[in-house]
FILUM-817792 format. One line per field, with one value per residue (C-alpha): x, y, z; residue in one letter; chain; residue number from 1. Coordinates in nm, 4 decimals, decimal comma. Each point is the difference from the previous one (the first is absolute). Example, Ala and Ser with C-alpha at 12.3 -4.5 7.8 and 13.67 -1.06 7.14 Angstrom:
// FILUM-817792
px = c(1,2300/0,1370)
py = c(-0,4500/0,3440)
pz = c(0,7800/-0,0660)
r = c(A/S)
c = c(A/A)
k = c(1/2)
***
This chain:
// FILUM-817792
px = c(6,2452/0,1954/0,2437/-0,3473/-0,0869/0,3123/0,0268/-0,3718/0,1121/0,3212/-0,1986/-0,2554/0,2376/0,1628/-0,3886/0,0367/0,3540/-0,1126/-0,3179/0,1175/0,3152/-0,1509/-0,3618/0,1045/-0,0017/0,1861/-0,3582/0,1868/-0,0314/-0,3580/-0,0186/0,2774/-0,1957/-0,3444/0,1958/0,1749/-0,3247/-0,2340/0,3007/-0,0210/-0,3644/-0,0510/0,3315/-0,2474/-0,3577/-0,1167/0,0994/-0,3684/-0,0987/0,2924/-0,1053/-0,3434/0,0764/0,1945/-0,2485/-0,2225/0,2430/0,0725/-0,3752/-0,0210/0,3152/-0,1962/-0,2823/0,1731/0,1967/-0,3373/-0,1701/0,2903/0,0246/-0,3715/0,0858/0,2982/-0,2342/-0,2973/0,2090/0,1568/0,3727/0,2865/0,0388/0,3753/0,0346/-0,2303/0,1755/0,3124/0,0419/0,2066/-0,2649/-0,2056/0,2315/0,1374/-0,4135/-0,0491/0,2979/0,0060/-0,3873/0,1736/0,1230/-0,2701/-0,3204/-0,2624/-0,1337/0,3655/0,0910/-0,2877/0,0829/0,3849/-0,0901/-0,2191/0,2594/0,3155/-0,2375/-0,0358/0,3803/0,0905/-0,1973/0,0950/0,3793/-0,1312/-0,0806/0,2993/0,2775/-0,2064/0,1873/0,2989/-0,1001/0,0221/-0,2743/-0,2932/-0,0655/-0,0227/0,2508/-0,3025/0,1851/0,3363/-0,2386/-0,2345/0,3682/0,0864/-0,2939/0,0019/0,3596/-0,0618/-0,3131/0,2372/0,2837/-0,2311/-0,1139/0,3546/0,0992/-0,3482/-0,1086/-0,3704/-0,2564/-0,2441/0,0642/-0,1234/-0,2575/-0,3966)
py = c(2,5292/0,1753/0,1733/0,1330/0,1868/0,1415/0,1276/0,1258/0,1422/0,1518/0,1684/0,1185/0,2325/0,1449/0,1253/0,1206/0,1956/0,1056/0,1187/0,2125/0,1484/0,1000/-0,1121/-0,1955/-0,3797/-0,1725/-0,1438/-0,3829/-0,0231/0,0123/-0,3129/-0,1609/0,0225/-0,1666/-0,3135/-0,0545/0,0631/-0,2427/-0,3026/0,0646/-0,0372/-0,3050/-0,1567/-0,0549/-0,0306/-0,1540/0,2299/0,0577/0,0743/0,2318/0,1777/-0,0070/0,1853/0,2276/0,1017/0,0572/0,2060/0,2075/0,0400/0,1291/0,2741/0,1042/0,0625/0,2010/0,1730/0,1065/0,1299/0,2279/0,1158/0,1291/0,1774/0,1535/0,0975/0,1118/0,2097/0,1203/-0,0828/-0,1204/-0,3888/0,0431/0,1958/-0,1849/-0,3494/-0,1441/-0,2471/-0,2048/0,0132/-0,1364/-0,2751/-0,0588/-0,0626/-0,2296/-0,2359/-0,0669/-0,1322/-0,3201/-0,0994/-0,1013/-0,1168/0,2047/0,0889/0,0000/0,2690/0,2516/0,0004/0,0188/0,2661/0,2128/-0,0318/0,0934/0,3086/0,1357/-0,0811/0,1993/0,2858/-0,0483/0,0144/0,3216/0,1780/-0,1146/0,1475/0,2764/0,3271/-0,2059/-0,0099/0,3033/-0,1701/-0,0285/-0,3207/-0,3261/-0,3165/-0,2066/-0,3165/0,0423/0,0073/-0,2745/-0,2258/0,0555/-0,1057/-0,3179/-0,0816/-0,0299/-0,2338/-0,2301/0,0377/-0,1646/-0,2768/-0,0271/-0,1589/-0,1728/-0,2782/0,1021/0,0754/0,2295/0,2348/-0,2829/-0,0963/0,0505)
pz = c(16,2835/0,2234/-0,2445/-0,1935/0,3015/0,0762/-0,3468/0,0194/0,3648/-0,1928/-0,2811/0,2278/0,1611/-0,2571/-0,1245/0,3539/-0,0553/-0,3020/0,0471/0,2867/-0,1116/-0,3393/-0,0494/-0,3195/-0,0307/-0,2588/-0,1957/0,0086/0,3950/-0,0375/-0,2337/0,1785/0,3227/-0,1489/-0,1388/0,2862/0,2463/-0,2529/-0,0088/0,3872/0,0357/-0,2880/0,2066/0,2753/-0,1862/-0,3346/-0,2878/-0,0645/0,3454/-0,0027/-0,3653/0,1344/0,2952/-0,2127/-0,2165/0,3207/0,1181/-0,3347/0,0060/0,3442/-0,1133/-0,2629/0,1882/0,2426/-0,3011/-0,1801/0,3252/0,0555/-0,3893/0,0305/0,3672/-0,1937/-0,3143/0,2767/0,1774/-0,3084/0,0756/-0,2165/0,0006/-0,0087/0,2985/0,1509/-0,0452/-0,1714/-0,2803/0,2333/0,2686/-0,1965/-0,1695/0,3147/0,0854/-0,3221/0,0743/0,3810/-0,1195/-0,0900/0,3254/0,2475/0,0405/-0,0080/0,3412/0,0841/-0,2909/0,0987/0,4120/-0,0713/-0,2818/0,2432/0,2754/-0,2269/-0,0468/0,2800/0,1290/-0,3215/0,1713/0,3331/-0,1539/-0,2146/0,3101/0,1977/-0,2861/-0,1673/0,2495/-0,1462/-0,3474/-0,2381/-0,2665/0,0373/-0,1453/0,1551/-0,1081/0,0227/-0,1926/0,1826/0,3573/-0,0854/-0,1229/0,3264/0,1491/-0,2037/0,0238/0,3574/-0,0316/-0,2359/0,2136/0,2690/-0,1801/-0,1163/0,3430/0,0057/-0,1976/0,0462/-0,2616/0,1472/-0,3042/-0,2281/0,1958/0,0181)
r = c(X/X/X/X/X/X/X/X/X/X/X/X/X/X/X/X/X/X/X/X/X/X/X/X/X/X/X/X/X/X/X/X/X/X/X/X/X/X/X/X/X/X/X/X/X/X/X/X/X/X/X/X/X/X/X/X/X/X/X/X/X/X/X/X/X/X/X/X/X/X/X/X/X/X/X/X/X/X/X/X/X/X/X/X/X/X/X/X/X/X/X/X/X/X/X/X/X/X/X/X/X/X/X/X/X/X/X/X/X/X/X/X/X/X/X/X/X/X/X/X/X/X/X/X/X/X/X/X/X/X/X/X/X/X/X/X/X/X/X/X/X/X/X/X/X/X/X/X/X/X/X/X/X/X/X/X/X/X)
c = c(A/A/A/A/A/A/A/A/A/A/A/A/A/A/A/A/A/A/A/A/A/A/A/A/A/A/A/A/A/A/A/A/A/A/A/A/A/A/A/A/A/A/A/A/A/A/A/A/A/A/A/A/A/A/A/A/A/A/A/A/A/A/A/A/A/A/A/A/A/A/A/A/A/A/A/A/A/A/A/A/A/A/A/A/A/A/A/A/A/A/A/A/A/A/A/A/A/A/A/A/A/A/A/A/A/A/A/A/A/A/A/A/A/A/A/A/A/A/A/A/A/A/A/A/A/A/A/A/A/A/A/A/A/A/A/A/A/A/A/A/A/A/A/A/A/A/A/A/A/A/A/A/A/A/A/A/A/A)
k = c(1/2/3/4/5/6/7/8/9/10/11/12/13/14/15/16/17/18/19/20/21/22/23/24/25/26/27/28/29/30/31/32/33/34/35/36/37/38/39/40/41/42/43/44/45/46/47/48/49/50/51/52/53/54/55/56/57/58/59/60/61/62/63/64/65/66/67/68/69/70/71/72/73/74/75/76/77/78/79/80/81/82/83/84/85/86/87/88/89/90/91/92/93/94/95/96/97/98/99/100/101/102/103/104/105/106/107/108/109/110/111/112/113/114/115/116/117/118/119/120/121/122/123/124/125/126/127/128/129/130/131/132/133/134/135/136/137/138/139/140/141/142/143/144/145/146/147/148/149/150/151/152/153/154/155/156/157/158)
***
């Protein structure tokens, strides 16, 4: 199991380079990332209690993703400026590797260290746009580079 994470730890920051130096993504990391964060989770759980919790947290992402499309429509802003296609991929495939209460506290705290990271670079940033996947990679990377030396499975856990 080990080698899966350090592949998943591996891929995770090259969304990081990338989304940084450029704000593109090659579109395969994203996929890459969900199969190798679901075999993760269904290594420790039943496949079905990992799919389950999957397609909790998919739900939960598109939840979150709807709310914000009717603030952008409300407030009369372009969705594209607003948010990236590989924010939101980047959303839809790190669903498949936790459990559920586990997905939405790690998802709200990658959040706000993506802002707290926002505000800590933007004098040294020329754009104004945020590499929200590249910030949040980095945010996981570290949580999986944790459990990498850990045999624990809080993540998995209820």
């Amino acid at each position: 199991m080990w080698f899966l994470k350090l592949i998943l730890i591996i891929t995770l920051l090259v969304v990081l380079y990338q989304d940084c130096k450029d704000r593109l993504v090659y579109w395969f990391l994203y996929p890459i990332i969900g199969v190798l964060v679901f075999s993760i989770q269904s290594y420790y759980l039943p496949f079905e209690l990992a799919f389950f919790n999957s397609g909790l947290n998919l739900l939960f992402v598109a939840i979150l993703l709807g709310v914000s499309f009717m603030y952008i429509k409300f407030r009369k802003l372009s969705f594209q400026n607003a948010i990236g296609l590989g924010d939101v991929l980047f959303f839809i495939f790190l669903s498949f590797g936790f459990a559920t209460i586990s997905f939405i506290v790690l998802f709200v705290f990658s959040l706000i260290f993506s802002l707290l990271l926002h505000f800590i670079f933007q004098n040294k940033n020329q754009l104004k746009t945020v590499p929200l996947a590249g910030y949040m990679s980095l945010f996981f990377g570290v949580v999986y580079t944790v459990t990498f030396w850990s045999h624990s499975t809080i993540l998995y856990a209820y």
